[in-house]
N, C-alpha and C positions, 0 to 999 in steps of 0.2 A: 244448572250446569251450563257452562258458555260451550256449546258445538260451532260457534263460527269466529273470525272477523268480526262481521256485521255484529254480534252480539255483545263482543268486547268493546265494539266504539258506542253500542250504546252504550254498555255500562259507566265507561270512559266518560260518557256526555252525562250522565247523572253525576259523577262525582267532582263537578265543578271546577272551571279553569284551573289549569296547572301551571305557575312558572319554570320554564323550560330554558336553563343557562347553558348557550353554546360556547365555547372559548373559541378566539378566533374564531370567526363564521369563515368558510365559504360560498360562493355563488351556487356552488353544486347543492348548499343545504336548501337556499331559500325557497323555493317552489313548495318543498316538502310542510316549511314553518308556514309560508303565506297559509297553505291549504288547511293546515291545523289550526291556524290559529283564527281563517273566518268561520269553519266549521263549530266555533268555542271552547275548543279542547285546550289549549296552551296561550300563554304570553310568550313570545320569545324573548329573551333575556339575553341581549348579545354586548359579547366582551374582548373588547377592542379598541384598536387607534379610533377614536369616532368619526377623524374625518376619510378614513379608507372605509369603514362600515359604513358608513353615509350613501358614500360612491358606490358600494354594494348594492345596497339595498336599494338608490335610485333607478339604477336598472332592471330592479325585480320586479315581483309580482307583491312581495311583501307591501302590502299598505301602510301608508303614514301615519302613525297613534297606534299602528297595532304591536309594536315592540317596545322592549325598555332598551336603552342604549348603558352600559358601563365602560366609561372611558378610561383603556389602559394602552397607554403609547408603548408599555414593554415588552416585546413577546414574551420574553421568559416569565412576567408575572399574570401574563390571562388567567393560564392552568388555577394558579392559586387565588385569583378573585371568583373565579367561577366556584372553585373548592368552598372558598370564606363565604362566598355567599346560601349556598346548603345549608353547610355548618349554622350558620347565622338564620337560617329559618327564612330570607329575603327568597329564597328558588324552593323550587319543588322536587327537580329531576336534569341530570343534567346530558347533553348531547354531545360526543367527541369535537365536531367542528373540525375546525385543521391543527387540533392539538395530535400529537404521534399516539400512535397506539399503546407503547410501551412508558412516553413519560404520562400520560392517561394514568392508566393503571398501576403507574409508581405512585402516582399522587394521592390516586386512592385507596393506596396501601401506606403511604407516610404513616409512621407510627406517631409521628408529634403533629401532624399538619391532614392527614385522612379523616375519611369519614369511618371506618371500619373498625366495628369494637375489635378489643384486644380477642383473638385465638379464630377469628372469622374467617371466611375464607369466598374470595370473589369469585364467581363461574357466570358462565355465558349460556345464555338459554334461548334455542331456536322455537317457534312455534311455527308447526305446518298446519293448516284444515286440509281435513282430506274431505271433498265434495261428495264422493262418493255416500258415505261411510257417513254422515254428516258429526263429525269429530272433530277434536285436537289432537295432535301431538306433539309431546313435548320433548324436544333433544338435547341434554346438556351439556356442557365443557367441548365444545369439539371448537376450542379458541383458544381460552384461556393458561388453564392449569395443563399440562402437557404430560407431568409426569408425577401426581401426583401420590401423596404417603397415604395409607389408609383412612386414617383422621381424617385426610383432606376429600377424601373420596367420599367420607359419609355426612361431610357438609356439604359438599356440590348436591349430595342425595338429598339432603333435609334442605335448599333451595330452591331444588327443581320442586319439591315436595309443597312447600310455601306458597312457590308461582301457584301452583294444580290447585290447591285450593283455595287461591282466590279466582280463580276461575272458575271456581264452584265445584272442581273435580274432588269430590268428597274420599274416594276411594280410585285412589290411578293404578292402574298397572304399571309393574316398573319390571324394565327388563339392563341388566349392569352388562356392558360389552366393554372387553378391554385386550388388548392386546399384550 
């Protein structure tokens, strides 16, 4: 059972480089990618006009050869090469970047163009360590879904549930708060 951070990044580092596709980068990402991606956790995967990611990335910390670049001059089509490329099995996981929150999470709800089987339901999962306590906790939807139907309540449940146990939390406690 993972009680820390530190035990999730090793685990993280056992399960070999990740392609990691950001839509639209910004500068606010790269420190985060540079850092991952010397550590060997990730490729960043960035998708964009290439001669403005260029100009990004020369100012950063991100290293030369340590990214793949996908050149897309359209902003309205990033979203969707970073989607196609998931899909297509080229990425692993993909990063917001300066794509919107909301056309984010339309896309990966598209019913012809998403990643998400038919009747699934997307939710947002924080993880805290508590130092003390040497734990996890797991927090979920407090982003996403807002007002969810029952169904959708007991997939957020059976997500959060999936996280816990690859994190080796074999048996969680679960406590449902709702307003």
């Amino acid at each position: 059972m993972m009680n820390s951070f530190e035990e999730i990044l090793t685990a993280a580092k056992q399960n070999g480089v990740k392609k990691l596709v950001i839509p639209s980068p910004v500068a606010a990402d790269l420190p985060l990618l540079a850092t991952a991606a010397a550590a060997g956790l990730i490729i960043p995967v960035l998708v964009g006009d290439g001669g403005s990611v260029e100009a990004l990335v020369s100012v950063s910390s991100l290293a030369a050869g340590k990214y793949e670049l996908v050149d897309e001059i359209d902003p309205g089509s990033m979203l969707g090469r970073a989607i196609d490329l998931l899909r297509n099995g080229k990425a692993d996981m993909l990063m917001q970047g300066g794509a919107a929150p909301q056309a984010l999470l339309g896309a990966l709800r598209d019913k012809e163009q998403g990643l998400l089987p038919k009747g699934a339901v997307i939710s947002f999962v924080s993880i805290f360590q508590l130092l003390k306590r040497e734990k996890l906790i797991l927090v979920t939807d407090t982003f996403i879904n807002n007002n969810p139907t029952l169904v959708e309540k007991q997939q957020i449940l059976a997500n959060a549930l999936q996280l816990a146990r690859l994190l080796g939390i074999e048996a969680p406690k679960v406590a449902v708060l709702a307003a």
